[in-house]
C-alpha positions in Angstrom: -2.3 -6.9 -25.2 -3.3 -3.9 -27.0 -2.7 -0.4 -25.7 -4.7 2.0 -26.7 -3.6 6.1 -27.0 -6.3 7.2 -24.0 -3.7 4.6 -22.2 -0.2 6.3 -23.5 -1.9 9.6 -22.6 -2.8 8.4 -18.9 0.5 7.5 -18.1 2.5 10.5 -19.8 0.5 13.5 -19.7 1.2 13.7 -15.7 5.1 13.4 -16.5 4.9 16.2 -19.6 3.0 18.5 -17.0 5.5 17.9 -13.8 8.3 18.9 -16.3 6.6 21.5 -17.7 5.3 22.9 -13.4 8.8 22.1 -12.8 10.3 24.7 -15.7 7.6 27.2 -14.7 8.5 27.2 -10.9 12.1 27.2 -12.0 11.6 30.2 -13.8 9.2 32.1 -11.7 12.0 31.7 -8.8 15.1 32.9 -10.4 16.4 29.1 -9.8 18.3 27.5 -12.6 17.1 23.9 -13.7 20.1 22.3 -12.8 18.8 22.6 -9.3 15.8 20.8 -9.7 16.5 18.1 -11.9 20.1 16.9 -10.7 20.7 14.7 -8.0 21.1 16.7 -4.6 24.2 15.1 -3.9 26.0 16.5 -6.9 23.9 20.2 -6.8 25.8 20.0 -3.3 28.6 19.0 -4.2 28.8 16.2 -1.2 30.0 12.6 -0.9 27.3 9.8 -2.4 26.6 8.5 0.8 25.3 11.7 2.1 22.1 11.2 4.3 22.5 7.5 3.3 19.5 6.9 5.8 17.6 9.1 4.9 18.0 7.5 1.6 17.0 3.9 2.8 13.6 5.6 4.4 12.4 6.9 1.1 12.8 3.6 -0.3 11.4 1.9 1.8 8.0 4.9 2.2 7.7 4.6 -1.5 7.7 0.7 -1.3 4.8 0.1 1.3 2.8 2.8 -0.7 3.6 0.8 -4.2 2.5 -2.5 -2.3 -0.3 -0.7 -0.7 -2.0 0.8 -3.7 -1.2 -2.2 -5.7 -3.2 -4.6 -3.7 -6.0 -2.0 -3.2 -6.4 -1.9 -7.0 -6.1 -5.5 -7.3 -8.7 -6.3 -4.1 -11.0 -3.5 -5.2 -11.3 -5.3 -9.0 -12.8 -8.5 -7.4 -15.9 -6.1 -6.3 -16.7 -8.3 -3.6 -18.8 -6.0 -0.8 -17.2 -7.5 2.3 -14.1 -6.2 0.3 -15.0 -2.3 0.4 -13.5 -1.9 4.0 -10.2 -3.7 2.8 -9.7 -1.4 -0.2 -10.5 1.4 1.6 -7.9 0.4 4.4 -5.2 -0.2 2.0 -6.0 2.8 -0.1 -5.6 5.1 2.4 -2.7 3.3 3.4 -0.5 4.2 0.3 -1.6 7.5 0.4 -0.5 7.9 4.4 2.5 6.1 3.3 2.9 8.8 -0.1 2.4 12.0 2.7 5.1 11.0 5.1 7.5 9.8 2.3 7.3 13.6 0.8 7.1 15.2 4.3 10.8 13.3 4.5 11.6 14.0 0.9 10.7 17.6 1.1 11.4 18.1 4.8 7.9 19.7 5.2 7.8 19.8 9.0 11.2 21.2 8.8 9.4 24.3 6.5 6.4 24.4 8.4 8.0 27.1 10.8 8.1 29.2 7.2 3.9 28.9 7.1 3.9 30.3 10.5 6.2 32.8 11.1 6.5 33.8 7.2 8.9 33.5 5.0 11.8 36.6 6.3 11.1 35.7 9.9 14.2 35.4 12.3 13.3 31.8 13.5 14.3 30.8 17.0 15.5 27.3 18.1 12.4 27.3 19.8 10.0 28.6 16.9 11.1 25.7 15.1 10.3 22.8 17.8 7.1 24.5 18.4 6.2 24.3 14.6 7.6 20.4 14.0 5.4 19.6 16.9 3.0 21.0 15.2 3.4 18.8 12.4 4.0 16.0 14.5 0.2 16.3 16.7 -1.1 16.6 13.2 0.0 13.2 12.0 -0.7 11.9 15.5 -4.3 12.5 15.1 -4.3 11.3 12.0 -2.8 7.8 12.7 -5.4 8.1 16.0 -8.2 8.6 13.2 -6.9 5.8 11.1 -6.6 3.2 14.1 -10.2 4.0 15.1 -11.4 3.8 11.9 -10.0 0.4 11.1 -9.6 -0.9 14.4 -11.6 -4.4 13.6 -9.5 -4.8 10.7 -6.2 -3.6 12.6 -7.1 -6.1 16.0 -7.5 -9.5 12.9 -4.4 -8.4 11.4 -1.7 -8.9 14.6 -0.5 -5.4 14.6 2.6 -6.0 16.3 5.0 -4.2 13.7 2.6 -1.2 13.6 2.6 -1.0 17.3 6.2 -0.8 16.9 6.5 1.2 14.2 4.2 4.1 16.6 6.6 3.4 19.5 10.1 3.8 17.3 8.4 7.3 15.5 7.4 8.6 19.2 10.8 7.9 20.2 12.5 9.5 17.4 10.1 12.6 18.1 11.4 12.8 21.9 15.1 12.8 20.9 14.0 15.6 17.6 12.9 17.5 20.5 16.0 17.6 22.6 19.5 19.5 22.1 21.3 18.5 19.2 24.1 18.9 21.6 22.9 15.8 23.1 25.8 12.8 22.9 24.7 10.8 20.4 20.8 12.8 19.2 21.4 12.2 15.2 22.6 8.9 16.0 19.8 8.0 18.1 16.9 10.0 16.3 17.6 8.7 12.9 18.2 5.4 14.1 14.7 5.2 15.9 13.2 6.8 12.8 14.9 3.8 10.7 13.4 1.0 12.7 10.1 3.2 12.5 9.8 2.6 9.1 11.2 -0.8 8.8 8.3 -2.0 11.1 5.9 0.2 8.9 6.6 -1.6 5.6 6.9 -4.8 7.5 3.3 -4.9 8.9 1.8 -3.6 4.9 3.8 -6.0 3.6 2.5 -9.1 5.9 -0.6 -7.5 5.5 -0.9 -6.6 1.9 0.4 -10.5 1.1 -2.1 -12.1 3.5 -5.0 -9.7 1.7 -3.7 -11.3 -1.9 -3.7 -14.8 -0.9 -7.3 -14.3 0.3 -7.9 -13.0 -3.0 -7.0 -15.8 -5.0 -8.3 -17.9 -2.7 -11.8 -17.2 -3.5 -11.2 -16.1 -6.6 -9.8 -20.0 -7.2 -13.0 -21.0 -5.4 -15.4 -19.0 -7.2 -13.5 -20.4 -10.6 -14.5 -24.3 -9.1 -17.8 -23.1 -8.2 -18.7 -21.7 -11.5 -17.0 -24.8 -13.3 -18.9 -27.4 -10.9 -22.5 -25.6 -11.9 -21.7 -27.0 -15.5 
């Protein structure tokens, strides 16, 4: 297979200009580059096993958005029209998927409270709930959007695991929403949070394999078609 340079360029012209954003910011902060480009662990000079599940979700949020983005390309090749919804569905996905694995990575509901109050505010205790359920209606309106959207597509697909998946996150909300004080709220929050996200990739994963095998299936049975007109 030949690669041609417009292909090289593709793939590392983004990586050149997130290290050379990176630099810039680094400068433009008075924040040395060591900060950025180390692991967090050793910047904070903590054990390995530091946040260890908050580790596993961002594995697992960057894994249904690979799988989800992978099929769409691969479905949306076939340019079927019965296959527009499907793409779409998956597309948008792996980009849901790629927003809540950097609102984790980056704790952007955490900083949220920063966008509303500014950035020198004294922020109470109860500032900061206020602006995480913020965040947190936002995303529920958005799942709410997606659902309706793709509701046909959602009701074929037996959407037990998301169901579960909407029942650990609201769950895990609740507890984020109580005293830390609590017996138990990390514990708990986290955990539900965990089994949020396991049942997330678990329903794109049935779903993104059934989708596939569908695929070749008529793409085997357009093959015998053609090969049967001869």
């Amino acid at each position: 297979m030949n690669i041609s340079p417009l292909t090289v360029l593709k793939i590392y012209a983004p990586v050149i200009g997130f290290i050379a954003l990176t630099s810039w910011y680094a400068d433009s902060h008075g924040m040395s580059m060591y900060e950025l480009v180390a692991d967090p662990m050793e910047v904070a000079n903590r054990a390995s096993y530091t946040g260890l599940f908050s580790q596993v979700s961002n594995l697992l949020w960057g894994a249904t958005a690979a799988i989800c983005l992978f099929s769409a390309t691969l479905i949306g090749k076939q340019n079927v029209k019965q296959n527009d919804r499907t793409f779409l569905f998956l597309l948008l996905s792996g980009l849901l998927s790629i927003q809540l694995l950097l609102d984790d990575l980056l704790q952007l509901h955490e900083k949220f409270s920063r966008v509303l109050y500014g950035n020198q505010a004294a922020i109470s205790g109860a500032d900061q709930s206020f602006s995480e359920m913020v965040i947190y209606v936002v995303y529920a309106v958005l799942f709410f959007l997606f659902v309706f959207a793709f509701r046909k597509l959602l009701l074929s697909s037996k959407p037990l695991f998301l169901l579960l998946a909407a029942t650990f996150f609201g769950l895990s909300t609740i507890i984020d929403m109580t005293p830390e004080s609590l017996f138990g709220h990390h514990l708990l929050e986290e955990s539900f949070k965990l089994l949020g996200i396991v049942s997330w990739f678990t329903y794109f994963f049935r779903v993104c394999l059934q989708k596939i095998q569908q695929h070749f299936d008529h793409s085997s049975k357009s093959a015998f078609q053609q090969s049967d007109a001869f």
